[in-house]
PDB file with one MODEL, atoms N, CA, C and O in Angstrom:
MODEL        1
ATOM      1  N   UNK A   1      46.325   2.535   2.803  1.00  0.00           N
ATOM      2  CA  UNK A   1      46.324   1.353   1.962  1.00  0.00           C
ATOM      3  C   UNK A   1      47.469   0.453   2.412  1.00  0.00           C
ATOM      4  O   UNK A   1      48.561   0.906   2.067  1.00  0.00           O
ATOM      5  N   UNK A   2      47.521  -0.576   3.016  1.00  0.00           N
ATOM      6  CA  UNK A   2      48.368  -1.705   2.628  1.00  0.00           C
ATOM      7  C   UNK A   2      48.894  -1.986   1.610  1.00  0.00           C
ATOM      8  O   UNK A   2      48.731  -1.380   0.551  1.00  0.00           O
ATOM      9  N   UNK A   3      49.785  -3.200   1.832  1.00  0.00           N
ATOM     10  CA  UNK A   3      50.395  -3.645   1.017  1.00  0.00           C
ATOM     11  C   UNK A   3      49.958  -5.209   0.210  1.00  0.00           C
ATOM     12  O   UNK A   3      50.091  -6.248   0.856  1.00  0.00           O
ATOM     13  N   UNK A   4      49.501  -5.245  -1.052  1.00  0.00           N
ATOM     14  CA  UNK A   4      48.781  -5.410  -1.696  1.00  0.00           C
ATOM     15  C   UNK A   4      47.342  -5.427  -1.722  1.00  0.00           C
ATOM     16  O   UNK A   4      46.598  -6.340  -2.081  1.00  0.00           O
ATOM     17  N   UNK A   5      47.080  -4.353  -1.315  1.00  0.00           N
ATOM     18  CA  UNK A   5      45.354  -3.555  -1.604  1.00  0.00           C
ATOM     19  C   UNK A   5      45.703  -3.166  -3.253  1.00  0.00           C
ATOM     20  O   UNK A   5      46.695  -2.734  -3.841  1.00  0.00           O
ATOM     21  N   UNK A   6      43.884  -3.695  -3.768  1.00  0.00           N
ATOM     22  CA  UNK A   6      44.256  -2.874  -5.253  1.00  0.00           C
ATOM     23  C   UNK A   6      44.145  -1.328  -4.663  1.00  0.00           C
ATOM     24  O   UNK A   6      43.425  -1.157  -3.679  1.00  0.00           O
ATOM     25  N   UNK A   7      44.698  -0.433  -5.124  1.00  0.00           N
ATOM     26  CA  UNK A   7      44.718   0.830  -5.295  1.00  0.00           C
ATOM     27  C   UNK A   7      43.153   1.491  -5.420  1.00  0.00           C
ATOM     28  O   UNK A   7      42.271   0.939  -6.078  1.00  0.00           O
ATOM     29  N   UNK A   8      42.965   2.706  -4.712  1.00  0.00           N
ATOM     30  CA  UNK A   8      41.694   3.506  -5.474  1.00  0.00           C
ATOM     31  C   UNK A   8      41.450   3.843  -6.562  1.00  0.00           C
ATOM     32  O   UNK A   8      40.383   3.650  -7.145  1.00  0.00           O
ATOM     33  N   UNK A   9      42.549   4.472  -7.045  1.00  0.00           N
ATOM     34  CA  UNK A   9      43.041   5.380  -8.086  1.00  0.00           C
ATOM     35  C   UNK A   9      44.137   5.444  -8.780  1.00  0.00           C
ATOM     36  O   UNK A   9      45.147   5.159  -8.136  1.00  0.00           O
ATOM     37  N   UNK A  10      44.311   5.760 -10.027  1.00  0.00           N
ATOM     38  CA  UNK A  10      45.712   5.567 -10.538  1.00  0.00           C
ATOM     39  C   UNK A  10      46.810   6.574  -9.708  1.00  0.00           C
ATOM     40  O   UNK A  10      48.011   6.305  -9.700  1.00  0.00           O
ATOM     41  N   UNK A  11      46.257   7.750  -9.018  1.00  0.00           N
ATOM     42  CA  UNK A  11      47.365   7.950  -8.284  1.00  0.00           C
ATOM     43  C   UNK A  11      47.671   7.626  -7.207  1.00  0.00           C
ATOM     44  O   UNK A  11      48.516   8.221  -6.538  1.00  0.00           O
ATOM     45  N   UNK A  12      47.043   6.623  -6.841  1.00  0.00           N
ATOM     46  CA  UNK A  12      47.074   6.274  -5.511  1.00  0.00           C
ATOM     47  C   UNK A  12      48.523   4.969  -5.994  1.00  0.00           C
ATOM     48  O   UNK A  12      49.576   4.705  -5.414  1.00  0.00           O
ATOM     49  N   UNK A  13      47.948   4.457  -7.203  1.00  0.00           N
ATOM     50  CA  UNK A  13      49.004   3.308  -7.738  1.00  0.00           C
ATOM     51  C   UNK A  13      50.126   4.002  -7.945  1.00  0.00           C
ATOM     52  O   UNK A  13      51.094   3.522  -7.356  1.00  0.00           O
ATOM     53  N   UNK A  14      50.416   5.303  -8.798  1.00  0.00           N
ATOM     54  CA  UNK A  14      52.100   5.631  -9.289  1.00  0.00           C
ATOM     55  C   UNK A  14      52.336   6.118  -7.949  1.00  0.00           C
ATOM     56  O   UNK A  14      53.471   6.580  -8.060  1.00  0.00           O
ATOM     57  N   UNK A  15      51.888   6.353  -6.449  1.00  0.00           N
ATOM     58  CA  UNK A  15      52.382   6.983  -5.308  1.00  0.00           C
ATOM     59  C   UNK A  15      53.010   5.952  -5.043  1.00  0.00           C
ATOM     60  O   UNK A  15      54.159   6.223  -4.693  1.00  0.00           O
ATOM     61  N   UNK A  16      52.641   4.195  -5.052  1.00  0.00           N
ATOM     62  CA  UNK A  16      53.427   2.963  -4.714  1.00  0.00           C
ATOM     63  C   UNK A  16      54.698   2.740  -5.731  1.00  0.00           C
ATOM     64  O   UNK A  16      55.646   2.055  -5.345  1.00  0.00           O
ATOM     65  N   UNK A  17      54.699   3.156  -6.652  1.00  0.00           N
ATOM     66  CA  UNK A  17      55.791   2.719  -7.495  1.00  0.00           C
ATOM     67  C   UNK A  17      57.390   3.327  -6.712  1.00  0.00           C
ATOM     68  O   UNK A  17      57.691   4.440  -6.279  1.00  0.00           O
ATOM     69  N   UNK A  18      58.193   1.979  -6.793  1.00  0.00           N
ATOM     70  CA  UNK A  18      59.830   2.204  -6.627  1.00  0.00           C
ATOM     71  C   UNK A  18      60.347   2.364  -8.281  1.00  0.00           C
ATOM     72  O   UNK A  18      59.661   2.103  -9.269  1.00  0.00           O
ATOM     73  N   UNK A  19      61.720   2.856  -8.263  1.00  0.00           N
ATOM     74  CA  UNK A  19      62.217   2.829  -9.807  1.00  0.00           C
ATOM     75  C   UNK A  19      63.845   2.389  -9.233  1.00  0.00           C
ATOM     76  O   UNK A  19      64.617   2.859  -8.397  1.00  0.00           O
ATOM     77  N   UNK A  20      63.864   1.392 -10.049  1.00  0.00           N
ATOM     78  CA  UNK A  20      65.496   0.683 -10.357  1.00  0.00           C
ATOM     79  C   UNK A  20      65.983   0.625 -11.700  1.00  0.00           C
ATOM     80  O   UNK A  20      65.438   0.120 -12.682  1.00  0.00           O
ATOM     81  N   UNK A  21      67.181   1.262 -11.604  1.00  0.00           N
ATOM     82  CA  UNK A  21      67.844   1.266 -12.700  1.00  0.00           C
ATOM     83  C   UNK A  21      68.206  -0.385 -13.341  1.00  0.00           C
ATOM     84  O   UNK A  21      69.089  -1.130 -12.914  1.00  0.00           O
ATOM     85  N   UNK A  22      67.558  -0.579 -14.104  1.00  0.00           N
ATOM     86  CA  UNK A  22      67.626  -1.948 -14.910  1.00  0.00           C
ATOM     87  C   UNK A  22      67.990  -2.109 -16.387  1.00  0.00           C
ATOM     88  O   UNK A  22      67.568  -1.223 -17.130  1.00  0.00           O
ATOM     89  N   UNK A  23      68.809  -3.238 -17.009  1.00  0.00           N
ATOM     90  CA  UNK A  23      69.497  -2.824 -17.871  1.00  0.00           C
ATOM     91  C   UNK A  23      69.946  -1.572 -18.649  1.00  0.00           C
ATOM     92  O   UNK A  23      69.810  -1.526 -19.871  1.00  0.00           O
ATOM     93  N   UNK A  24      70.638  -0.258 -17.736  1.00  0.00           N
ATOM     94  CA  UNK A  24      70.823   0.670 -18.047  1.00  0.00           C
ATOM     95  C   UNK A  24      69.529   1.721 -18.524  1.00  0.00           C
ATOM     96  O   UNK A  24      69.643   2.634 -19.341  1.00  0.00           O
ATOM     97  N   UNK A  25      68.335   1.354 -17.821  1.00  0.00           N
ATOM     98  CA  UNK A  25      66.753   2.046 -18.083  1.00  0.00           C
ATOM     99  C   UNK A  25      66.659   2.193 -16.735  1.00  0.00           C
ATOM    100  O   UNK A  25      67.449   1.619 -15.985  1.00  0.00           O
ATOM    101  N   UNK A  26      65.655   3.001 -16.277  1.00  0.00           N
ATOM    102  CA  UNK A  26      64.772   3.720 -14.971  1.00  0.00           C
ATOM    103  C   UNK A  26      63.687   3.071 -15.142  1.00  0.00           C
ATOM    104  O   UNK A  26      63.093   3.326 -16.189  1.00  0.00           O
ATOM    105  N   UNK A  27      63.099   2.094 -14.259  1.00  0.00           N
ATOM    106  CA  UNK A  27      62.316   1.253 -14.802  1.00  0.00           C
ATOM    107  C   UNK A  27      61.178   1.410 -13.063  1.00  0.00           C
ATOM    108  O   UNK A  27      61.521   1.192 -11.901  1.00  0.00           O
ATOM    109  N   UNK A  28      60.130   1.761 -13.501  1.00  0.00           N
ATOM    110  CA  UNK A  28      58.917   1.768 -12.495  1.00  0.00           C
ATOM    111  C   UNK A  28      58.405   0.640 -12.044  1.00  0.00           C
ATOM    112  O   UNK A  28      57.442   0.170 -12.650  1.00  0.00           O
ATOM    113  N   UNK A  29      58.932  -0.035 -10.891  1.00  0.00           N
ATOM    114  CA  UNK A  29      58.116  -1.322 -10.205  1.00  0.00           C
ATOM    115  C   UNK A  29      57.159  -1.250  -9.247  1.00  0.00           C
ATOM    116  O   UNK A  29      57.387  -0.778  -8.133  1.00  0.00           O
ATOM    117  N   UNK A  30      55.716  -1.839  -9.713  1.00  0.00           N
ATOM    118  CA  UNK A  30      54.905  -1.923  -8.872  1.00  0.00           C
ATOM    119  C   UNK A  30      55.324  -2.773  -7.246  1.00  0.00           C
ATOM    120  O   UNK A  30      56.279  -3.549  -7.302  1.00  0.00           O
ATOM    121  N   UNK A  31      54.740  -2.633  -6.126  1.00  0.00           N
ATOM    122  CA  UNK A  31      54.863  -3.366  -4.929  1.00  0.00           C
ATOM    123  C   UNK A  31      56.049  -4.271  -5.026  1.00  0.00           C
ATOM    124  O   UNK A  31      56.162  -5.493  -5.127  1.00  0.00           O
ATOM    125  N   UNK A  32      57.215  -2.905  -4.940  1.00  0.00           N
ATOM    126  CA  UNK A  32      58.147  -3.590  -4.802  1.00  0.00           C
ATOM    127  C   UNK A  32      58.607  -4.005  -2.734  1.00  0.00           C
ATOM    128  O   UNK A  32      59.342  -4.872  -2.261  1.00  0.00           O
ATOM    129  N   UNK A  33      58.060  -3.301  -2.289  1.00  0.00           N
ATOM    130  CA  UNK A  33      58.247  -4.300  -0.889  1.00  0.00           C
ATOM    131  C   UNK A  33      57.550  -5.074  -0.330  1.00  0.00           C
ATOM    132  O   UNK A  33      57.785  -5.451   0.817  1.00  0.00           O
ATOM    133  N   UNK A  34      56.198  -5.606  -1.273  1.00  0.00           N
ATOM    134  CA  UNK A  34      55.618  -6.597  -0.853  1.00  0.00           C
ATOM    135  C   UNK A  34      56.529  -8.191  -1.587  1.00  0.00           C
ATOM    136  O   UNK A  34      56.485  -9.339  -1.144  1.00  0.00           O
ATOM    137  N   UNK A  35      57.515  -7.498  -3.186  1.00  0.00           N
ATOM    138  CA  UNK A  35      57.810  -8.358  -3.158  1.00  0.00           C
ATOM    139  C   UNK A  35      59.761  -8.674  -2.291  1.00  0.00           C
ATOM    140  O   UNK A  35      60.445  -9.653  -2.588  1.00  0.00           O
ATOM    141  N   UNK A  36      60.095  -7.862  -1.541  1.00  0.00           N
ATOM    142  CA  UNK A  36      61.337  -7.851  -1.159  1.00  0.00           C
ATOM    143  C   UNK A  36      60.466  -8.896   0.432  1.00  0.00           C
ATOM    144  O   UNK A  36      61.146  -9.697   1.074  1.00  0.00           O
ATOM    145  N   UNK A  37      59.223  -8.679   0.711  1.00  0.00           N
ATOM    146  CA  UNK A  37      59.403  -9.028   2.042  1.00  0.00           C
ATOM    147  C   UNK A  37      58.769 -10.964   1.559  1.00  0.00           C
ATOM    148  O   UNK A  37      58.935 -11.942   2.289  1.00  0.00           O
ATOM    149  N   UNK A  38      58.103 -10.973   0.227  1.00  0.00           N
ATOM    150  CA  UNK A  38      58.111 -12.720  -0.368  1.00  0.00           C
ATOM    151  C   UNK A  38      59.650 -12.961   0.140  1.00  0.00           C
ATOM    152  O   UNK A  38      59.907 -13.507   1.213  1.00  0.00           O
ATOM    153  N   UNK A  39      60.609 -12.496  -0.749  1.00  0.00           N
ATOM    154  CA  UNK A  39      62.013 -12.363  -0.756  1.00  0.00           C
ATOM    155  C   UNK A  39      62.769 -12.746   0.590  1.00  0.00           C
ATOM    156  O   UNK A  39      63.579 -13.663   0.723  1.00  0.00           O
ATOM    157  N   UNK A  40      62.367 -11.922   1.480  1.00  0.00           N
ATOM    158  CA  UNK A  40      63.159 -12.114   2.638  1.00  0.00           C
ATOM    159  C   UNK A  40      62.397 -13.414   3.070  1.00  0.00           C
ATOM    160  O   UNK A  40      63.281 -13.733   3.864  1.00  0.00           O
ATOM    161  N   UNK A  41      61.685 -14.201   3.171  1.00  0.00           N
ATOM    162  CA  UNK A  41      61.083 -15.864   3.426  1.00  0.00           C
ATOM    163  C   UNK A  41      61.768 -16.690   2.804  1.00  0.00           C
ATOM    164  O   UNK A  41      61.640 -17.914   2.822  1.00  0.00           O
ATOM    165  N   UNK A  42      62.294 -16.252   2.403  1.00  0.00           N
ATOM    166  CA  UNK A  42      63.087 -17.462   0.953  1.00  0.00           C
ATOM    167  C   UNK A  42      65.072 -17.179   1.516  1.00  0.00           C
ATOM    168  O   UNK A  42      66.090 -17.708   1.069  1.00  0.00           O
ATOM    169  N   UNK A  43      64.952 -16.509   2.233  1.00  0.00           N
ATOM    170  CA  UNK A  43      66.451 -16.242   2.752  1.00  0.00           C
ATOM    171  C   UNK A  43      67.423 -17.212   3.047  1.00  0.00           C
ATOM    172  O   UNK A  43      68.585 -17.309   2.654  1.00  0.00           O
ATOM    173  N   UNK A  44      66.494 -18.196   4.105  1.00  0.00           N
ATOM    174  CA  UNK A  44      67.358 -19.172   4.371  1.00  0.00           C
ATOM    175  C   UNK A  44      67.204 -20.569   3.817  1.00  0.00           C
ATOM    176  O   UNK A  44      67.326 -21.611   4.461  1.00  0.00           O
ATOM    177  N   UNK A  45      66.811 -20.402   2.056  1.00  0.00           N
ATOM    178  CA  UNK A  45      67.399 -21.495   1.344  1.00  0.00           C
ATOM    179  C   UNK A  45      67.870 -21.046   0.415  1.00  0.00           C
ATOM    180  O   UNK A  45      67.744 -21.666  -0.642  1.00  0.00           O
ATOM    181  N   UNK A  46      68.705 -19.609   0.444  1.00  0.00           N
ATOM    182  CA  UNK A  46      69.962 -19.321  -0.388  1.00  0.00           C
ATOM    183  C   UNK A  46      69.840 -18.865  -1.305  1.00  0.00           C
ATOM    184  O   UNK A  46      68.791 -19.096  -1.907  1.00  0.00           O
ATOM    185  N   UNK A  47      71.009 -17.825  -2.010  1.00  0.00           N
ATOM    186  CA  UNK A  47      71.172 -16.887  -3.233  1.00  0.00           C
ATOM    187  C   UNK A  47      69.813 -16.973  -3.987  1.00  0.00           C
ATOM    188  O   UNK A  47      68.893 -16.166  -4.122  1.00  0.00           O
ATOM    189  N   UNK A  48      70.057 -18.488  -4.516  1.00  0.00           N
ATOM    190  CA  UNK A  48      69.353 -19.153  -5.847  1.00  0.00           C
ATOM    191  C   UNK A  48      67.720 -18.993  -5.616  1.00  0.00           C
ATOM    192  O   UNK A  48      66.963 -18.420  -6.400  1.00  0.00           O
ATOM    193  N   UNK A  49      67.338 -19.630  -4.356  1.00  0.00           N
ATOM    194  CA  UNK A  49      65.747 -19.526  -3.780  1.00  0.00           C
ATOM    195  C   UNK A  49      65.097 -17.620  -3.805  1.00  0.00           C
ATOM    196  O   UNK A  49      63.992 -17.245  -4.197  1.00  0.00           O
ATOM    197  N   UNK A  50      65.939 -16.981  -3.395  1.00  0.00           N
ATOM    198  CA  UNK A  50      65.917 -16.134  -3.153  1.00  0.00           C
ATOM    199  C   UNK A  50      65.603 -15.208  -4.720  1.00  0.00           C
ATOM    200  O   UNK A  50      64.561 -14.564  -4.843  1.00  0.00           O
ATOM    201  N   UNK A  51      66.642 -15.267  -5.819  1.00  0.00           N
ATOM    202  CA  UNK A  51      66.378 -14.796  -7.292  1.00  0.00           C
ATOM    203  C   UNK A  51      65.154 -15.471  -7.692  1.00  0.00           C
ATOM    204  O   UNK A  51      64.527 -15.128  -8.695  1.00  0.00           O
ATOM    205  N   UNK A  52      64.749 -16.565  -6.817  1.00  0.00           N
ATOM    206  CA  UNK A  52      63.707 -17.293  -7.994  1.00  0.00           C
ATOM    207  C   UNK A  52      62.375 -16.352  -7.433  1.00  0.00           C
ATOM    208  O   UNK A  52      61.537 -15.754  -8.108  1.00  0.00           O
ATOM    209  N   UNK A  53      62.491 -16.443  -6.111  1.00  0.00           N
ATOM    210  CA  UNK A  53      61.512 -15.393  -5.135  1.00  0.00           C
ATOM    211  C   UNK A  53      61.209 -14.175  -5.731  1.00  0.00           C
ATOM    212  O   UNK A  53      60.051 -13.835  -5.973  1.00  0.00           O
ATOM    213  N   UNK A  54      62.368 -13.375  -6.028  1.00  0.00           N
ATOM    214  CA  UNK A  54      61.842 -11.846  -6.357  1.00  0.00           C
ATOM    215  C   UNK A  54      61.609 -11.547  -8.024  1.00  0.00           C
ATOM    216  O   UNK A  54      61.234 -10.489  -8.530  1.00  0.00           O
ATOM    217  N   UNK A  55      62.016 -13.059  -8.833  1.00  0.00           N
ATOM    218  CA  UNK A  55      61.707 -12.661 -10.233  1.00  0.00           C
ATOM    219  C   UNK A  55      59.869 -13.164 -10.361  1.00  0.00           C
ATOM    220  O   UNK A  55      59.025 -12.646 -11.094  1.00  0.00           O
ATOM    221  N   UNK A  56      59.686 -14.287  -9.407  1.00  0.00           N
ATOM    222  CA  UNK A  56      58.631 -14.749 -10.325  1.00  0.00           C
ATOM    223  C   UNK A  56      56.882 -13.273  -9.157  1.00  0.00           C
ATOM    224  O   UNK A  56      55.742 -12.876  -9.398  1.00  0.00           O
ATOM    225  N   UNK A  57      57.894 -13.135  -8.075  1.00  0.00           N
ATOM    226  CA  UNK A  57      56.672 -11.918  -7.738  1.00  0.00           C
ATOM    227  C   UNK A  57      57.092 -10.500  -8.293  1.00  0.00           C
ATOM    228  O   UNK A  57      56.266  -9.631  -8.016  1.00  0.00           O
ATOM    229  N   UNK A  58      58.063 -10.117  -8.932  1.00  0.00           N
ATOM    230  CA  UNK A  58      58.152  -8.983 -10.105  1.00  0.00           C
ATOM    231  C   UNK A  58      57.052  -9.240 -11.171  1.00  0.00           C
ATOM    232  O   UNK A  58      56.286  -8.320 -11.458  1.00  0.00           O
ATOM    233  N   UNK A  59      56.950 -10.381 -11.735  1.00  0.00           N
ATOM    234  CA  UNK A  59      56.404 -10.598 -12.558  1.00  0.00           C
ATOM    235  C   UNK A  59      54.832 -11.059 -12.248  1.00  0.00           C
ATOM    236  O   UNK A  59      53.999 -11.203 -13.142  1.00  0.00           O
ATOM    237  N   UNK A  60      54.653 -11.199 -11.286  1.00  0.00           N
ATOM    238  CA  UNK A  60      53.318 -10.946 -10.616  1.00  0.00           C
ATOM    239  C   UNK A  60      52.355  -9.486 -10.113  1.00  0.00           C
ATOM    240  O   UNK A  60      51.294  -9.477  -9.488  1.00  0.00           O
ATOM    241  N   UNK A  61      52.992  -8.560 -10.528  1.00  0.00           N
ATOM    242  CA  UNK A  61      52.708  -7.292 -10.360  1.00  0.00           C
ATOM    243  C   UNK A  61      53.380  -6.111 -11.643  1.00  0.00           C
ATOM    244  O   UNK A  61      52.959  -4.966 -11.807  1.00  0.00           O
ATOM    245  N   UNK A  62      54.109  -6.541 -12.156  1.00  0.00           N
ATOM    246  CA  UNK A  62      54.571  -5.842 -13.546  1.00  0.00           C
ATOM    247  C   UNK A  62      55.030  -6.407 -14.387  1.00  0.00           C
ATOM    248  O   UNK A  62      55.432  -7.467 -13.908  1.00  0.00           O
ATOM    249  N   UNK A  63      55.279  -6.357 -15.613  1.00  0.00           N
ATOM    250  CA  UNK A  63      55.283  -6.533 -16.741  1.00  0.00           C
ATOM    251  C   UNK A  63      56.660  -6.793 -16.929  1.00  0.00           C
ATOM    252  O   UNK A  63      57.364  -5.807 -16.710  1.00  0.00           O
ATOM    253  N   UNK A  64      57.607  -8.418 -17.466  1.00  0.00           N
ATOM    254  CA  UNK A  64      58.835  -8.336 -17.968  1.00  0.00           C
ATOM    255  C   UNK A  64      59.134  -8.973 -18.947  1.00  0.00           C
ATOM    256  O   UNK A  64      58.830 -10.150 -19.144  1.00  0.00           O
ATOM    257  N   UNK A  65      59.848  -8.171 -19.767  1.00  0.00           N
ATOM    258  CA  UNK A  65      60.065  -8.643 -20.956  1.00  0.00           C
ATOM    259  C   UNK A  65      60.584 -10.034 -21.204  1.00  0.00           C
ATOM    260  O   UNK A  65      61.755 -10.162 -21.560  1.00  0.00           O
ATOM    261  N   UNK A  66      59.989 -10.840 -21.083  1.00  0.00           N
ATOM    262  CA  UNK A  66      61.136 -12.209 -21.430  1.00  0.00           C
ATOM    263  C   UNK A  66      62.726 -12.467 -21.355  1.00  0.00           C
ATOM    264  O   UNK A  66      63.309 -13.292 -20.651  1.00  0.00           O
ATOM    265  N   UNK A  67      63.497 -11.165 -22.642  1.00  0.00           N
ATOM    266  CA  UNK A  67      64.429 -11.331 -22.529  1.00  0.00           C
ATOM    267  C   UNK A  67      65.449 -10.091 -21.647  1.00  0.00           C
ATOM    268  O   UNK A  67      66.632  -9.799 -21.823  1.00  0.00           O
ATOM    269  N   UNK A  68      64.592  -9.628 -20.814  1.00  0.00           N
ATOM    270  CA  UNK A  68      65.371  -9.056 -19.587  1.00  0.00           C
ATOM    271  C   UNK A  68      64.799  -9.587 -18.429  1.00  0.00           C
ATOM    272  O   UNK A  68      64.450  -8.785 -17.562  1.00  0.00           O
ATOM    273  N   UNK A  69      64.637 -10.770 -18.247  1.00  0.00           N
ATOM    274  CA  UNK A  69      64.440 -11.505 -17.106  1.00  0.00           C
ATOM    275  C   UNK A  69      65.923 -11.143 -16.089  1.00  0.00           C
ATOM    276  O   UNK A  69      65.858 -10.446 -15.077  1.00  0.00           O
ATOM    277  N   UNK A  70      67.042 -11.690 -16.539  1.00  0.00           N
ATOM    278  CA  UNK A  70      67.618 -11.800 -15.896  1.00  0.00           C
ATOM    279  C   UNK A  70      68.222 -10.276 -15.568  1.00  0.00           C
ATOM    280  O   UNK A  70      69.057 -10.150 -14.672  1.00  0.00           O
ATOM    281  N   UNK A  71      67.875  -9.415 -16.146  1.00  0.00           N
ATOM    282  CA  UNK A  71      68.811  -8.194 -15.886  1.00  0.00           C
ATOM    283  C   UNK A  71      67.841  -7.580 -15.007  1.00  0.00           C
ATOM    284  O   UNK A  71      68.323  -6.863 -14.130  1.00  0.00           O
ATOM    285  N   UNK A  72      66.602  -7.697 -15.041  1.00  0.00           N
ATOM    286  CA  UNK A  72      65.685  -7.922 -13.517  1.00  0.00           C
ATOM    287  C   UNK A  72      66.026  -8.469 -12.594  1.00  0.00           C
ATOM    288  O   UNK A  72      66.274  -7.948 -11.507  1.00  0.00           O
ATOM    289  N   UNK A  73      66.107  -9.779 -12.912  1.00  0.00           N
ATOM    290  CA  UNK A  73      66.768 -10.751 -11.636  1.00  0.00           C
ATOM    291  C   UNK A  73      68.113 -10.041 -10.627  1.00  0.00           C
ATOM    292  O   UNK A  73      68.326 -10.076  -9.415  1.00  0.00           O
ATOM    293  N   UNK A  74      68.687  -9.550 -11.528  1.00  0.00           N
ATOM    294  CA  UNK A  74      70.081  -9.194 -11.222  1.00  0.00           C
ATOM    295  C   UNK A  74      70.071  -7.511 -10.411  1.00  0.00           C
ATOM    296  O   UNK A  74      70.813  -7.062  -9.536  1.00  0.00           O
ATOM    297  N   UNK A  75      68.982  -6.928 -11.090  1.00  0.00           N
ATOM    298  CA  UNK A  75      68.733  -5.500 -10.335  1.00  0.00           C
ATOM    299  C   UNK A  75      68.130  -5.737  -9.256  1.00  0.00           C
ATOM    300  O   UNK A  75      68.820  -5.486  -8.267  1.00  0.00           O
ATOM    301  N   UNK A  76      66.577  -6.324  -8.936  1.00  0.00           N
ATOM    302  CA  UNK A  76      66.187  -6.525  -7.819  1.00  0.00           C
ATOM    303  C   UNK A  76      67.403  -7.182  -7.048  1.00  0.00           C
ATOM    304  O   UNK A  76      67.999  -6.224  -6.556  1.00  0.00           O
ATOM    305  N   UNK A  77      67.959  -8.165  -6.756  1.00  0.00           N
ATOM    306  CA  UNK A  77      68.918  -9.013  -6.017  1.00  0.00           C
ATOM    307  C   UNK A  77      69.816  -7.972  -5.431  1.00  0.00           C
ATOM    308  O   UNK A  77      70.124  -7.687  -4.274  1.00  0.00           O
ATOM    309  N   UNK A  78      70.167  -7.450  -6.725  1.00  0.00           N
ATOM    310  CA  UNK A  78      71.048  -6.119  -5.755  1.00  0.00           C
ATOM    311  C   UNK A  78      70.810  -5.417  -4.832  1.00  0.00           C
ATOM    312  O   UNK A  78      71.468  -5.088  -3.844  1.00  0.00           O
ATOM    313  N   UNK A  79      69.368  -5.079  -5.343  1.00  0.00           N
ATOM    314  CA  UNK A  79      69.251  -3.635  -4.617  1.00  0.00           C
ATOM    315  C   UNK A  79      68.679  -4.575  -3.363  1.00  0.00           C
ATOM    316  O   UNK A  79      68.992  -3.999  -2.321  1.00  0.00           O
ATOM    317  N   UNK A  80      68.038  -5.669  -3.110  1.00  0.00           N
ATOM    318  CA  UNK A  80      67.421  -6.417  -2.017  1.00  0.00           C
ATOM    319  C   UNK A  80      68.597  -6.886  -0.863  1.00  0.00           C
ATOM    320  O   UNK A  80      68.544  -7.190   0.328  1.00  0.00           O
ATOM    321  N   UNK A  81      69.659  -6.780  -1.855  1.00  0.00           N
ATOM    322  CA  UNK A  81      70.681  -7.096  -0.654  1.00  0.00           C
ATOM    323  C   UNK A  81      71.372  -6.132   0.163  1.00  0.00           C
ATOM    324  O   UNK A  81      71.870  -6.365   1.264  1.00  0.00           O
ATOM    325  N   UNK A  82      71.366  -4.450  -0.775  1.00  0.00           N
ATOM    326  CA  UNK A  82      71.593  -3.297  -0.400  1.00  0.00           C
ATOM    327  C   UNK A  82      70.638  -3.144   0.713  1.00  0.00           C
ATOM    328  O   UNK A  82      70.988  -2.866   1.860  1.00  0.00           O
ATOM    329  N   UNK A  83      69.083  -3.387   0.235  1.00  0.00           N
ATOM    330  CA  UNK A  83      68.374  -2.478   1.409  1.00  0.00           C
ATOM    331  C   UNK A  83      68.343  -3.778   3.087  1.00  0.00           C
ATOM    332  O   UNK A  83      67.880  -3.666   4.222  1.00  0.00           O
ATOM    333  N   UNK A  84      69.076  -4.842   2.374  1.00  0.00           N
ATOM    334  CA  UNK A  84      69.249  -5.992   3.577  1.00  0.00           C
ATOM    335  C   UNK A  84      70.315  -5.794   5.088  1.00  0.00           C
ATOM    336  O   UNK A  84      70.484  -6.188   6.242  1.00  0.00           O
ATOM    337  N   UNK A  85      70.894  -4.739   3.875  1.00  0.00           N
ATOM    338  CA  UNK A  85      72.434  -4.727   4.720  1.00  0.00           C
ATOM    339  C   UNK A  85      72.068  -4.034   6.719  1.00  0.00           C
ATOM    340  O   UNK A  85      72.999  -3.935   7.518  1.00  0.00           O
TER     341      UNK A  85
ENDMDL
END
């Protein structure tokens, strides 16, 4: 399976799931390197382009609460710059 194929099966879907610790929760993200590699396109117009990149395709594949947008914003960013290094 590629990266964004729907899935066969639901286990074929929780085999894709990453988990980031987000506002102090273990939180299961769908296609999270389809959205780190949106992410990396958006690199060279900076920090800001870049958070807007990985919140609004988080939210194109899983579910966020409104008011932990940003503590999303702030976990993906991290960890996107960790796995950048």
């Amino acid at each position: 399976m590629t990266s964004g194929e729907k899935p066969c099966c639901a286990a074929a879907a929780a085999a894709k799931l990453q988990y980031l610790v987000i506002g102090g929760h273990r939180i299961a993200i769908a296609e999270l390197e389809t959205i780190f590699i949106k992410a990396r396109e958006a690199e060279g117009r900076g920090e800001e382009a870049v958070r807007a990149v990985l919140l609004k395709q988080v939210k194109a594949f899983n579910y966020v609460p409104p008011p932990a947008e940003k503590a999303y914003e702030d976990a993906l960013y991290g960890e996107f710059k960790r796995r950048s290094k």
